[in-house]
C-alpha positions in Angstrom: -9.6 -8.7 -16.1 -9.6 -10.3 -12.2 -8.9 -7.9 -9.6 -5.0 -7.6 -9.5 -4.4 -5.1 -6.3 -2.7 -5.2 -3.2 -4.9 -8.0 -1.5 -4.2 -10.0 -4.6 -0.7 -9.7 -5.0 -0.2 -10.2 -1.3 -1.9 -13.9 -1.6 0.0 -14.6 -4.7 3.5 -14.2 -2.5 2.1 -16.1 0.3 1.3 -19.3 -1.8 4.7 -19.1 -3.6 7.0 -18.8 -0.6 4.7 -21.0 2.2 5.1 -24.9 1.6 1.9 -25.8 0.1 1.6 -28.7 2.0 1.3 -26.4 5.2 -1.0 -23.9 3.4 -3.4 -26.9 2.0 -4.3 -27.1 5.9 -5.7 -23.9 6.5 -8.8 -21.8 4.6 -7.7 -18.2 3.8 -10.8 -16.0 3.2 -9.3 -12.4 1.8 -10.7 -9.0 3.7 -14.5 -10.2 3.5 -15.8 -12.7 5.3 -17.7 -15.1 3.4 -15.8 -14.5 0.5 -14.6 -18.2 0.4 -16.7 -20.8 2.5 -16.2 -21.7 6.0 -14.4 -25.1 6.0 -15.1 -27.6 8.1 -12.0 -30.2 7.7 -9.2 -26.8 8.0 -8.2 -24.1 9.9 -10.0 -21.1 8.6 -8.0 -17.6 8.6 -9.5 -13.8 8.2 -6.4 -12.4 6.5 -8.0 -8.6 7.3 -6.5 -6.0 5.0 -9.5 -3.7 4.8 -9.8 -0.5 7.6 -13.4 -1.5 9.8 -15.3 1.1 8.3 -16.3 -1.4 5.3 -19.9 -1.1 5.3 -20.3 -4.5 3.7 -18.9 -6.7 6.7 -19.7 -4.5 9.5 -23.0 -6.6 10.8 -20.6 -9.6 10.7 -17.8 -8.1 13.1 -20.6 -6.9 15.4 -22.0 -10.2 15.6 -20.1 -12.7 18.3 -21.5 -15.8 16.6 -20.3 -14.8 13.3 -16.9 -13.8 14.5 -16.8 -17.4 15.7 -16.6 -18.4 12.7 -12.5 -18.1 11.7 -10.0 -19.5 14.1 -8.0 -16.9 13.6 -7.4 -13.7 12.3 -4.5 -11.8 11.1 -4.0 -8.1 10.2 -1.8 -6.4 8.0 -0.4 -3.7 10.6 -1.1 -2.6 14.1 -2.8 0.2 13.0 -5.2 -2.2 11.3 -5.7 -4.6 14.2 -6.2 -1.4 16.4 -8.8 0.2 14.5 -11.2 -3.4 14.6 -10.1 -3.6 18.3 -11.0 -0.5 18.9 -14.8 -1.0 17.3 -15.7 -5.1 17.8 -15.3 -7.5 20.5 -12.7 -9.2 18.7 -11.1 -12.5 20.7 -7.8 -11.3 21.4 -6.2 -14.6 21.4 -7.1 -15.5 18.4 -5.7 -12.2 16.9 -2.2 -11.7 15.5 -0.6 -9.0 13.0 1.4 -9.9 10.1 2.7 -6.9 7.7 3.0 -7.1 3.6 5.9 -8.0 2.0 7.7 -7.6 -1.5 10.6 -9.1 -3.3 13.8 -7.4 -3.3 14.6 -4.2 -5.5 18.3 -4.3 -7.1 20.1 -1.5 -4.7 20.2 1.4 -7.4 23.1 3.7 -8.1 23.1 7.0 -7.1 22.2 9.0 -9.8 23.9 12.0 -11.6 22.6 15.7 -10.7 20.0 16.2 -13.5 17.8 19.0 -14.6 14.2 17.4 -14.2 12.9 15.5 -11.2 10.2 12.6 -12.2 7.9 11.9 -9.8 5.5 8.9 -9.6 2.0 8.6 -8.4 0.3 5.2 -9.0 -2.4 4.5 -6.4 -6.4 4.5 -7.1 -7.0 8.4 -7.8 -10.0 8.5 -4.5 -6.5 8.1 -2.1 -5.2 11.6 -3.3 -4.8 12.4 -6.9 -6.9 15.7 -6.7 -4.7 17.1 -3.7 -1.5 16.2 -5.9 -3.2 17.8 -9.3 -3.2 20.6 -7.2 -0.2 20.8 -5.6 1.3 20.6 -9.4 -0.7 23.7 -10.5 1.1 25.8 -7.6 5.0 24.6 -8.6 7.6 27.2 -9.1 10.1 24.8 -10.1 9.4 24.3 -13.9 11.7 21.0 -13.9 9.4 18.7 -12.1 7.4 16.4 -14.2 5.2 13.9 -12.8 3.7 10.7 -14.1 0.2 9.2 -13.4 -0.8 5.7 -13.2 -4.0 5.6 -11.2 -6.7 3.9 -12.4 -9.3 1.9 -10.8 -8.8 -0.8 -13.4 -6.9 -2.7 -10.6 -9.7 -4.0 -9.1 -11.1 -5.6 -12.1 -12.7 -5.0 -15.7 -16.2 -5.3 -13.5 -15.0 -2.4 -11.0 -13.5 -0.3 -13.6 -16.9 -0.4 -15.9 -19.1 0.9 -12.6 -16.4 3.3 -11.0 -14.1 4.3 -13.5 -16.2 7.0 -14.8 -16.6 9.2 -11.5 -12.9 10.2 -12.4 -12.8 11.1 -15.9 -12.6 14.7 -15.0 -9.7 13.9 -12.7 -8.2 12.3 -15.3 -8.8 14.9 -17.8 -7.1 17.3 -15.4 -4.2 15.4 -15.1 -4.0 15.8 -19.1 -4.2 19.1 -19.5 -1.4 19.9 -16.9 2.2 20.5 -18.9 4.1 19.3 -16.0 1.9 16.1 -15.3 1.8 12.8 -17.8 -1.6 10.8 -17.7 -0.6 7.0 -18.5 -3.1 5.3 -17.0 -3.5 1.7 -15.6 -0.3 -0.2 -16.4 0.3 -4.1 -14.9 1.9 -4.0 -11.3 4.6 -5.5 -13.0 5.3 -3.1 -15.3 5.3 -0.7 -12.8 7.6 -2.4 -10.9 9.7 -3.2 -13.5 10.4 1.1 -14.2 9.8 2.1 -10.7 13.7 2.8 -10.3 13.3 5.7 -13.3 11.6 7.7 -11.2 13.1 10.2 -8.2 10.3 10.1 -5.8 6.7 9.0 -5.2 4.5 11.6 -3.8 1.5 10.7 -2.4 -0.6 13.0 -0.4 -3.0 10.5 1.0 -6.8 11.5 2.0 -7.9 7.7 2.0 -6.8 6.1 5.4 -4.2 3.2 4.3 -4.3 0.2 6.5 -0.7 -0.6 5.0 0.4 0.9 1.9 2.4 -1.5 -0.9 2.6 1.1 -3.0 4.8 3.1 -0.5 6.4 0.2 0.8 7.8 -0.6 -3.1 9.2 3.0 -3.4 10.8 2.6 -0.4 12.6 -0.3 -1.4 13.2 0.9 -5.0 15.3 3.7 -3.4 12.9 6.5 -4.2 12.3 9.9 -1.6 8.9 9.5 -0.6 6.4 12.4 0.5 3.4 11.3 1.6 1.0 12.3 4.8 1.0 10.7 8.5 -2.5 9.1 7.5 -3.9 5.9 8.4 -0.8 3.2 8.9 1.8 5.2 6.8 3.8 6.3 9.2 3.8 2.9 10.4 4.9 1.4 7.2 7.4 4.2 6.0 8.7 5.1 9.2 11.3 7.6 10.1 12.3 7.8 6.0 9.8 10.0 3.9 8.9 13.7 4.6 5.6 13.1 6.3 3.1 16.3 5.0 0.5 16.2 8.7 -3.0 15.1 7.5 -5.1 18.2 7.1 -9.2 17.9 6.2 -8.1 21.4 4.4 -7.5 20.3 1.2 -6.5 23.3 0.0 -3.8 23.8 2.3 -3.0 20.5 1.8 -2.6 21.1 -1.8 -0.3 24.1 -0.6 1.9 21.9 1.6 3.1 19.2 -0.8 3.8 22.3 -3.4 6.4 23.9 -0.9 8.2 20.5 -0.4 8.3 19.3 -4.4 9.6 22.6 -5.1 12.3 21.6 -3.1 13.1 18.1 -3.9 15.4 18.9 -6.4 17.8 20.5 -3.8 17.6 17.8 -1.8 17.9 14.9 -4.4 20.8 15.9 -5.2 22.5 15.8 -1.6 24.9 13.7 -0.5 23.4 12.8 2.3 20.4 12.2 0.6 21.8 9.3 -1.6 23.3 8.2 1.7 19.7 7.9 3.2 17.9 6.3 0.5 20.4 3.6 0.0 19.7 3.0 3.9 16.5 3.2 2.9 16.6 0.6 0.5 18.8 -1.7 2.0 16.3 -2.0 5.1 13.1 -2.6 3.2 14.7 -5.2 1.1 15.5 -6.7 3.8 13.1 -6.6 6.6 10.3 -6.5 4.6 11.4 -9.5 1.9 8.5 -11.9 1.2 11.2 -14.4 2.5 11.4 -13.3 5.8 7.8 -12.5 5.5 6.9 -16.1 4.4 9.0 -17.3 7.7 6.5 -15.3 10.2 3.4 -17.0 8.6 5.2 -20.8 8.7 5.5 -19.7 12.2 2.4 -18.7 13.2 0.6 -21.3 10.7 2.5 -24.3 12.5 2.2 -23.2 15.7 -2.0 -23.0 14.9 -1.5 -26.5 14.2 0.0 -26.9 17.3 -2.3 -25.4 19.3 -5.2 -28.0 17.5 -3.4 -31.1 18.0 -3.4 -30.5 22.3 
């Protein structure tokens, strides 16, 4: 199996809604320089969606000759471009910051009151599963259930057979817990596809994000999100989740999220609850729609031609 996350997916949107004829000008290398040759006869692009503390690119970002290299580089948030800012002599100019996208989630329905809240938690288990394992353990509120989907089988079969292993105990955890559903890895598609059976995606991150797809789709979906003001969430999700602050205590971290599921059924069921998530929805869909999305890189591609042809 080829690597199928985030970075992947993200490429796979671009060349479906960019005119091919504009993207056959340009060389995309993916996160890690090198990773497809310079070319000589195009335009080449660092799309940078990795945070700068990468150990395997660092000497190239602290070299000036190497960061020569690409004409141009574009980040996935602000946060992002801040961070490598922040550590390399990156040419400003030839900087510029282009978020993720998705395709648009059907608005759902609000949904009846009901006597068990499903939760969702489908990122690689190293960005928080153990602080949300806990958190479960600590619940008052015996009609919570929660469903896991991490796996590290996202990044390929290759990935999986050298990492996978160092959570087995996670997982094993995550088994034995009457309130919490191992599943596994399932397809992004498939994931997608039942994303809107679910109340809300909890995700106390430890790992600093440099986006966040997987938030971004459950805000679109229409699901209450609680998550922590880590990395570029809070950038991505904005005013809507319940933002947990980042503590290195993972115990009281653990704590925090507990007090808040408890009281997610309560506030599911609000009025003005529905009210926000359909607001919710209706702006992601929107704003962040591979369509509009796609029209920010035709911009910025074009005017790169441009900007060659003077």
């Amino acid at each position: 199996m080829k690597p199928a996350g985030g970075t992947e997916l993200q490429y796979k949107f671009l060349k479906k809604y960019v005119a091919p004829e504009l993207l056959d000008q340009f060389q995309i290398c993916l996160s890690v320089p090198g990773r497809v040759p310079i070319a000589a006869n195009k335009i080449n692009i660092l799309w940078q969606k990795m945070a700068p503390d990468q150990p395997h690119f660092q000497e190239f970002f602290k070299d000036p000759k190497q960061i020569e290299q690409y004409d141009y580089y574009v980040f996935n948030s602000h946060w992002n471009f801040e961070q490598f800012r922040k550590q390399f002599s990156l040419p400003l100019e030839k900087c510029t910051i282009i978020k993720n996208g998705i395709e648009p989630f059907k608005l759902r329905d609000p949904e009846p009151k009901r006597e068990k809240i499903k939760l969702i938690y489908h990122p690689t288990p190293w960005r928080g599963l153990s602080i949300l394992l806990g958190a479960m353990q600590l619940l008052k509120n015996k009609n919570i259930e929660l469903d896991v989907y991490s796996s590290t089988k996202v990044y390929g079969s290759e990935f999986e057979e050298k990492n996978d292993m160092n959570y087995h105990a996670l997982y094993d955890q995550a088994k034995q817990l009457p309130n919490v559903n191992y599943i596994g890895y399932k397809s992004n598609e498939y994931i997608l596809e039942n994303l809107h059976t679910y109340d809300a995606f909890v995700y106390p991150n430890i790992w600093q994000e440099t986006f966040c797809i997987s938030a971004l789709e459950a805000l679109a979906c229409g699901l209450f999100v609680v998550t922590t003001n880590n990395g570029a969430l809070y950038e991505t999700c904005s005013e809507f989740p319940i933002y947990v602050p980042y503590d290195n205590n993972f115990h009281n971290l653990a704590h925090q999220f507990a007090a808040i599921i408890d009281g997610l059924p309560d506030q599911l069921n609000s009025k003005g609850c529905h009210n926000h998530l359909k607001y919710q929805s209706n702006f992601y869909n929107h704003f962040y729609n591979w369509k509009n999305i796609a029209g920010h890189w035709t911009q910025f591609l074009k005017g790169a031609l441009n900007a060659q042809s003077k």
